[in-house]
C-alpha positions in Angstrom: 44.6 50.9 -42.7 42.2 47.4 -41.9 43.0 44.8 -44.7 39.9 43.9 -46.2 38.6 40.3 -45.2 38.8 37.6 -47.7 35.5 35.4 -48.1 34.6 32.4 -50.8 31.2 33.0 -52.1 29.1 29.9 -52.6 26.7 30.4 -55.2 23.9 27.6 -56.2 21.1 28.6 -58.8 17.6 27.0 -58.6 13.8 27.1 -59.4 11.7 29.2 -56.5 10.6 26.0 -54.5 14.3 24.8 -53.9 15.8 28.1 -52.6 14.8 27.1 -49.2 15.8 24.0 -48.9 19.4 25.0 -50.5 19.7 28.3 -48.0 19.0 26.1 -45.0 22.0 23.7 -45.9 24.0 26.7 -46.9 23.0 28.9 -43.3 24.6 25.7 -41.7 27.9 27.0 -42.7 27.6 30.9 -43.1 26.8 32.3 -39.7 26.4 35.8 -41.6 23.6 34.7 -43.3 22.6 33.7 -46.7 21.4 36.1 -49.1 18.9 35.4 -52.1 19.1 36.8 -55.1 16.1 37.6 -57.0 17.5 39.2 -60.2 18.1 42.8 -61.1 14.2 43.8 -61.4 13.0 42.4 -58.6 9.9 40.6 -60.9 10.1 36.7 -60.0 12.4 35.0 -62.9 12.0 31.5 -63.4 15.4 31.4 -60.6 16.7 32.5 -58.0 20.3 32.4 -56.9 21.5 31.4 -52.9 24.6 32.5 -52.2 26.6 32.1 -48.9 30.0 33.7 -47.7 32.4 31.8 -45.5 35.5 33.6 -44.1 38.5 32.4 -45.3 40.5 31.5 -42.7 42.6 28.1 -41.2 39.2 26.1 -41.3 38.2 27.3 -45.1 39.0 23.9 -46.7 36.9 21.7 -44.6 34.1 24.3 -44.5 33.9 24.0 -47.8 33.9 20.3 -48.5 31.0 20.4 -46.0 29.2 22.3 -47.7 29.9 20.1 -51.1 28.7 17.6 -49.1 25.6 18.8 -48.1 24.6 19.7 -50.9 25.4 16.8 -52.9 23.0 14.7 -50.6 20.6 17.3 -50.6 20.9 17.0 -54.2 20.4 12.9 -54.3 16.6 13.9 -53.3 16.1 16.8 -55.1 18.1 16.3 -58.7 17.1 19.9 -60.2 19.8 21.4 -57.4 23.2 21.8 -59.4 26.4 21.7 -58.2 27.8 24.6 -56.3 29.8 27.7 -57.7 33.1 29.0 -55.6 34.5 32.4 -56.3 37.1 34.4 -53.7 35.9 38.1 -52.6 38.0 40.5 -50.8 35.6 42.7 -49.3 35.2 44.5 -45.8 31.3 44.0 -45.7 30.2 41.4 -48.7 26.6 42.5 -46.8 26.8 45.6 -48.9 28.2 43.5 -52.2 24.5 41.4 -52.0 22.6 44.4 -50.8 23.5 46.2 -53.7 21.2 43.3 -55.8 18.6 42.6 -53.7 15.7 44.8 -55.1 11.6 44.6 -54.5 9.7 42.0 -55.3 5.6 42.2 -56.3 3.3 39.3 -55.3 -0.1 39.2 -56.9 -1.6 42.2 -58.5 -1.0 44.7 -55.5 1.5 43.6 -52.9 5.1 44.8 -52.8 7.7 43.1 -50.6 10.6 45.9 -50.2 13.7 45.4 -48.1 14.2 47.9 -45.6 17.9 49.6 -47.1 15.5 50.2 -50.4 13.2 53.4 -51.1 10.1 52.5 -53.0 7.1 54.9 -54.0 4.2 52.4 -54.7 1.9 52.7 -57.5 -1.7 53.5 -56.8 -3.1 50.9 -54.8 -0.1 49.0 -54.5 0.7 47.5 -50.8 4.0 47.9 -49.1 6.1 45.2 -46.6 9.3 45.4 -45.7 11.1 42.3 -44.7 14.9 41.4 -45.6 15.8 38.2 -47.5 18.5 36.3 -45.7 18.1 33.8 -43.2 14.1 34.9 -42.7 12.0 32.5 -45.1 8.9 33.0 -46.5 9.1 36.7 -47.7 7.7 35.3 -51.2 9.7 33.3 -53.0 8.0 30.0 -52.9 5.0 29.4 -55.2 2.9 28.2 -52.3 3.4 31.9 -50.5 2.6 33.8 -53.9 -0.6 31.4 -54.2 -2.1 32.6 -50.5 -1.2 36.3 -51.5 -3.0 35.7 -54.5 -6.1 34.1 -52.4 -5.9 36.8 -49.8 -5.8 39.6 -52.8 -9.6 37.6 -53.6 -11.4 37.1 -50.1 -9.9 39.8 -48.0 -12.5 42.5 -47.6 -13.2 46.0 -45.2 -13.6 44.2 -41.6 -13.4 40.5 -43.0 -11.8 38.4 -40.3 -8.6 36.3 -41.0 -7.2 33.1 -39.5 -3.2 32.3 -40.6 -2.3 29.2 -39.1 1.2 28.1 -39.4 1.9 31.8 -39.6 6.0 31.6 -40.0 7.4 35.2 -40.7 3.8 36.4 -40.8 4.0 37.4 -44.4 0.1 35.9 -45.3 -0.9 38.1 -41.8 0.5 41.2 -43.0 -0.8 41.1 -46.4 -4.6 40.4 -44.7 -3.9 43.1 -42.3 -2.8 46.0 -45.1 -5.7 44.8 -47.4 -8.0 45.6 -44.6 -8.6 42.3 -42.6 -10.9 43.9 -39.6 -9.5 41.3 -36.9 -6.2 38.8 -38.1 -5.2 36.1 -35.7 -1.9 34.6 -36.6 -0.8 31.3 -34.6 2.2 29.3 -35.4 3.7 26.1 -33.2 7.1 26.9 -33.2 8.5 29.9 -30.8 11.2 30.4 -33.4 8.6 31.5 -35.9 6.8 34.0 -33.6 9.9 35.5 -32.4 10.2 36.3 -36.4 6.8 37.3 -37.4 6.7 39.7 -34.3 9.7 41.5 -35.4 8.1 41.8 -38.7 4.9 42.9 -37.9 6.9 45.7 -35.4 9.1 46.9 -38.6 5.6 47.3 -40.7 3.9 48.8 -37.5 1.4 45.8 -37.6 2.0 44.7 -34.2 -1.9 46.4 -32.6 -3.3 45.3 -35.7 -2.7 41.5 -35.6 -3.3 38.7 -32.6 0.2 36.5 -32.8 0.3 33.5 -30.8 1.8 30.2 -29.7 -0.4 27.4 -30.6 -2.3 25.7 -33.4 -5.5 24.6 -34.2 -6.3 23.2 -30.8 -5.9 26.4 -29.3 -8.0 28.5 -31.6 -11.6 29.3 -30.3 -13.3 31.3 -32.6 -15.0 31.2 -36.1 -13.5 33.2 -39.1 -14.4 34.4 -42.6 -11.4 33.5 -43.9 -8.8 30.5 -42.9 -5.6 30.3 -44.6 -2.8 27.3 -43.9 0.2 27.6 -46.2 2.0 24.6 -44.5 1.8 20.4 -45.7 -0.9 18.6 -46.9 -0.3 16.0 -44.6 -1.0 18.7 -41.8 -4.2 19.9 -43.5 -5.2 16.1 -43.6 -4.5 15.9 -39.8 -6.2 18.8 -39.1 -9.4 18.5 -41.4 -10.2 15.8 -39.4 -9.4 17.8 -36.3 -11.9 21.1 -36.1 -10.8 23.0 -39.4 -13.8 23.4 -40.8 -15.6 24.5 -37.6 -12.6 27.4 -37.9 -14.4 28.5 -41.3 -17.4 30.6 -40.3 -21.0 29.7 -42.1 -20.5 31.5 -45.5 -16.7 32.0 -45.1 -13.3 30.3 -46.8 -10.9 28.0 -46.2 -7.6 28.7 -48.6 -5.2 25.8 -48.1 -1.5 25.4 -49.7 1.5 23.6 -49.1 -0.1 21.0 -51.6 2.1 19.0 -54.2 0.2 18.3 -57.6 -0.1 14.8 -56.6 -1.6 15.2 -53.3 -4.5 17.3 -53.9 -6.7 14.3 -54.4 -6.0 13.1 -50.8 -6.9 16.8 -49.2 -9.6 17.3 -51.1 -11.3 14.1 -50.3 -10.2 14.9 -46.0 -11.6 18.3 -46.7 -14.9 17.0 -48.2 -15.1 14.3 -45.2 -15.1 17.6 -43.1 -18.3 18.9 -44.7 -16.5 21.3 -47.3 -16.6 21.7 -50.7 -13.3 22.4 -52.7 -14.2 25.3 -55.4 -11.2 26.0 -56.6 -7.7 24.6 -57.2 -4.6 27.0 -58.2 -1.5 25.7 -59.3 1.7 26.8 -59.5 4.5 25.6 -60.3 3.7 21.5 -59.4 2.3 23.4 -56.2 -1.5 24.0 -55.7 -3.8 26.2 -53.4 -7.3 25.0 -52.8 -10.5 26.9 -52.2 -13.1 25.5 -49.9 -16.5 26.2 -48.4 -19.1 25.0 -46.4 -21.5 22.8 -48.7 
C-alpha cells in the first residue's frame, strides 16, 4: 500500500490583476505548478485564490520562509496582496484536489474558456477554448485580457483580418480565429510564449488557422483590419512612434490595452502623434483598453 504524500498548501487571495504577479512568486517554489482558483461557478468574482503545494519533506521549513519572503516584498509594492495562508494535505495527487474546483469561465458575451478535464455544452452562439489554469497565464483572468475579448467580440467580422502582437498564450488569437477572423497573425518576442500559444492553438485545432511567429512590430509587413496589443503602455508608446499605425489598414482598428488609468493620457497623445484618433476608452478595473482609428 503507497502512503499518501504530505504537501502544505499555500493559499493567498487577491483581486484579478494581482493573481499573476502572486502565482509567479509562488511557481518559484512549487515545481508542480500553481493552480488558480476562480470560485465554484466559474463567473469572475471580485477574487481569485492562488494556491501552491510544496512537498513536505527535509527542506519544508526553509521553503516556506521563502516563500513568506517573497511575498512579503512583493507585498511592499503591491499592498492589496495579504499575507499567506498554510494548511497540511495528505493527498496522493493534490492535482485532482484543485481540479476538482477549477470550473469554466465566460469572457464577454460569447466566449467560454473550459479546461480540458471539464465537459461543457455551450449555449447558442457561445465560443469554446480549452486552456488549463496553472502555470500558463493569460487564459482570462486579468481585466486587460477580458477588455481585448470584449473589443474582439466588437470588430471581429466574416474574413476581417487580425494582428495580436505580444500574443503570450494566444488567448486574443484564438478568440479572433473562432469568431471568424479570415487571416490572424499572432507574433510575440519571447520564444517562451510561442512554445505556449502553439500548444494551445494545437489543443483547440487552431494551428492552420493562425500565422504564429517570433518577432514584433519590426518584423510585421502587412496591413490589417484589426490590431490588437494587450501588453504596457510604455510599449505602445515605443511602438506608436515606431510603424503601428501603418499596421492598421485605411478604415481598420487599433484596440490597445495593458493601460493603467493614469497612463492613458500619455498613449493617447503617442497614438494621436501617429495620425490616430482614440474613439473609445474602456475601463476596467483601474485598467483601460483604447480604440483607435485613422483620422
Amino acid at each position: 500500500m503507497t502512503t499518501p504524500m504530505e504537501w502544505l498548501e499555500v493559499s493567498v487571495q487577491v483581486n484579478h490583476e494581482a493573481a499573476e504577479a502572486v502565482a509567479e512568486v509562488l511557481s518559484r517554489y512549487a515545481p508542480q505548478g500553481v493552480a488558480l482558483d476562480l470560485g465554484s461557478e466559474g463567473e469572475l468574482s471580485p477574487t481569485v485564490t492562488v494556491k501552491a503545494y510544496l512537498a513536505v519533506d527535509a527542506d519544508i521549513d526553509a521553503r516556506r520562509r521563502r516563500v513568506e519572503e517573497g511575498l512579503w516584498h512583493l507585498h511592499q509594492i503591491w499592498p492589496v496582496i495579504p499575507e499567506p495562508r498554510f494548511r497540511s494535505v495528505v493527498d496522493q495527487d493534490w492535482t485532482a484536489t484543485w481540479k476538482e474546483q477549477i470550473q469554466v469561465l465566460h469572457l464577454g458575451q460569447r466566449i467560454v474558456i473550459k479546461p480540458t478535464w471539464r465537459t461543457y455544452e455551450p449555449k447558442p452562439g457561445e465560443v469554446v477554448l480549452e486552456m488549463d489554469p496553472g502555470l500558463a497565464f493569460g487564459t482570462g483572468l486579468h481585466p486587460t485580457t477580458r477588455l481585448c475579448v470584449a473589443a474582439l467580440e466588437d470588430f471581429v467580422e466574416p474574413h476581417t483580418t487580425v494582428l495580436d502582437l505580444g500574443t503570450g498564450t494566444g488567448i486574443l488569437a484564438m478568440v479572433a480565429a473562432r469568431l471568424g477572423a479570415g487571416h490572424v497573425l499572432a507574433v510575440d518576442n519571447d520564444e517562451n510564449a510561442i512554445i505556449a500559444a502553439r500548444a494551445n492553438m494545437d489543443a483547440n485545432g487552431l494551428a492552420g488557422a493562425i500565422d504564429l511567429a517570433l518577432g514584433s512590430l519590426a518584423n510585421v509587413e502587412s496591413s490589417f483590419a484589426l490590431v490588437v496589443a494587450n501588453i504596457l503602455a510604455p510599449v505602445i508608446i515605443a511602438m506608436a512612434g515606431s510603424g503601428l499605425a501603418e499596421r492598421v489598414a485605411r478604415g481598420g482598428v487599433l484596440v490597445v490595452s495593458g493601460i493603467l488609468e493614469e497612463q492613458i493620457e500619455d498613449v493617447v497623445a503617442a497614438l494621436e502623434s501617429a495620425g490616430l484618433a482614440v474613439t473609445e476608452r474602456r475601463i476596467q478595473e483601474e485598467w483601460a483598453a483604447l480604440v483607435a482609428r485613422w483620422l
